[in-house]
N, C-alpha and C positions, 0 to 999 in steps of 0.2 A: 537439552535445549536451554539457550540462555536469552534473556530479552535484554537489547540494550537502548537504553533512552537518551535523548538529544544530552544530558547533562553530562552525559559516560562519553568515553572513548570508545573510537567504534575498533574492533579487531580487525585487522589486516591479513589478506588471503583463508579465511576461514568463510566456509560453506554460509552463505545467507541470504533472510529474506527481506526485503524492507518493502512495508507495509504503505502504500499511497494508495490516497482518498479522503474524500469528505469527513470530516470529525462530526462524529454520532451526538445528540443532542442528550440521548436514552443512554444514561451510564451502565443499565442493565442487561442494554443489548448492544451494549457497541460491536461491532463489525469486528475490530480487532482484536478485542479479548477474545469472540466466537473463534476467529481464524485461528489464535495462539490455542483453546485448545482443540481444535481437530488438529493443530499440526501437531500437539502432544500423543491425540490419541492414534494418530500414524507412527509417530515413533520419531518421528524428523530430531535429529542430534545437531542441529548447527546453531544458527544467531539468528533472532527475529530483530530486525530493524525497526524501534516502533518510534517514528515522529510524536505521537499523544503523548503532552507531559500535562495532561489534564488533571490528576493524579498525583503529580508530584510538586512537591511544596512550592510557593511563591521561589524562595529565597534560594530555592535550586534550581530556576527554572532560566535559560539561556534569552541572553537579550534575543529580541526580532532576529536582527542581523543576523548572529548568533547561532539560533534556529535554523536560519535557510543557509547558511555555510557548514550546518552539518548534515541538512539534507540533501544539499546537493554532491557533498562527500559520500555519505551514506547509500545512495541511488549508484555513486560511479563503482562504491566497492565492493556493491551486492554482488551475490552471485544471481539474484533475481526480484525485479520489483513486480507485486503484486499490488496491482489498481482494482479496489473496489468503490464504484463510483454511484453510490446512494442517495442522487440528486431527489431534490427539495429544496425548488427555487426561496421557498420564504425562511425555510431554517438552514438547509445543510446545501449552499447554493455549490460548492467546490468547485469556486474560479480559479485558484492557485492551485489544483488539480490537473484544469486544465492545459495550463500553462505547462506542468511538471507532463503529464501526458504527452504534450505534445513535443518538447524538447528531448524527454528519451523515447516516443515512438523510430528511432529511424536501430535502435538497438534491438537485440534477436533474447533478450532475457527480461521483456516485458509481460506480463498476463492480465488478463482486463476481463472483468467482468462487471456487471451493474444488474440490478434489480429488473424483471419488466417493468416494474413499477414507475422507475425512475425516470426525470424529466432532462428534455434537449440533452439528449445523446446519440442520437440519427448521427451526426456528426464523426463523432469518435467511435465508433460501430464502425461507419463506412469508410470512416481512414485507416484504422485496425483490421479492416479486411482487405483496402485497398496495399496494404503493405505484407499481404502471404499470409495472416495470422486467420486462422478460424474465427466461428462465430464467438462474438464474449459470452462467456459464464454465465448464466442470468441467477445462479443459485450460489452461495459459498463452499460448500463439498464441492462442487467440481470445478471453482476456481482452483484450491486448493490440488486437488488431484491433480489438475492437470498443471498446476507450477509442479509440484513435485514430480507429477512425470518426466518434465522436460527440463529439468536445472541438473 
């Protein structure tokens, strides 16, 4: 498995996941390092897509701009984005989630899951069902399982 970051060149036609959602506030639970390893410890061999250059120095870090022309690259050349949507209006509100949600909802290599926890998402629930997709994930292991079921 290889992680590739907004600063990297993304690989063309290889097997992969890119990770959309809320940026985790807790460095020690982010969402996306949990995801990268269960997808290690299923054995997954392809490219994790990860937008968080939280992590990576200032001076390697892609303008704004920058950032969302290679998310929106990175989302078209996945082989699967996974949405986890870990709302918390006053710290991890994930408006540009939204946005990112809803412009690749009308594609068939979406998977969406959110926390019970999580706050205003009735919305994206009922347009994620209203479009054939099951219910979302409300746990991480079966986000996961079930992108890799289906990619």
């Amino acid at each position: 498995m290889r992680i590739v970051y907004p600063s990297e060149r993304i690989p063309k036609n290889k097997k992969s996941i890119f990770l959309a959602g809320t940026i985790s506030s807790d460095r020690k639970n982010d969402w996306r390092q949990l995801v990268i390893s269960k997808l290690e410890k299923a054995g997954y061999n392809g490219i994790v897509l990860n937008p968080d250059y939280t992590d990576i120095a200032e001076d390697q870090r892609n303008t704004y701009e920058d950032q969302i022309l290679w998310e929106i690259n990175a989302i078209k050349t996945s082989t699967a984005t996974m949405f986890w949507i870990d709302r918390d209006l006053k710290t991890r509100p994930g408006l540009t989630t939204n946005v990112e949600f809803g412009y690749w909802l009308n594609t068939d290599k979406i998977f969406y899951g959110r926390p019970d926890t999580s706050e205003k998402c009735f919305y994206l629930d009922y347009i994620y069902k209203l479009q054939g997709f099951s219910n979302p994930a409300n746990n991480l292991d079966d986000l996961v399982n079930i992108t890799l079921k289906n990619m």
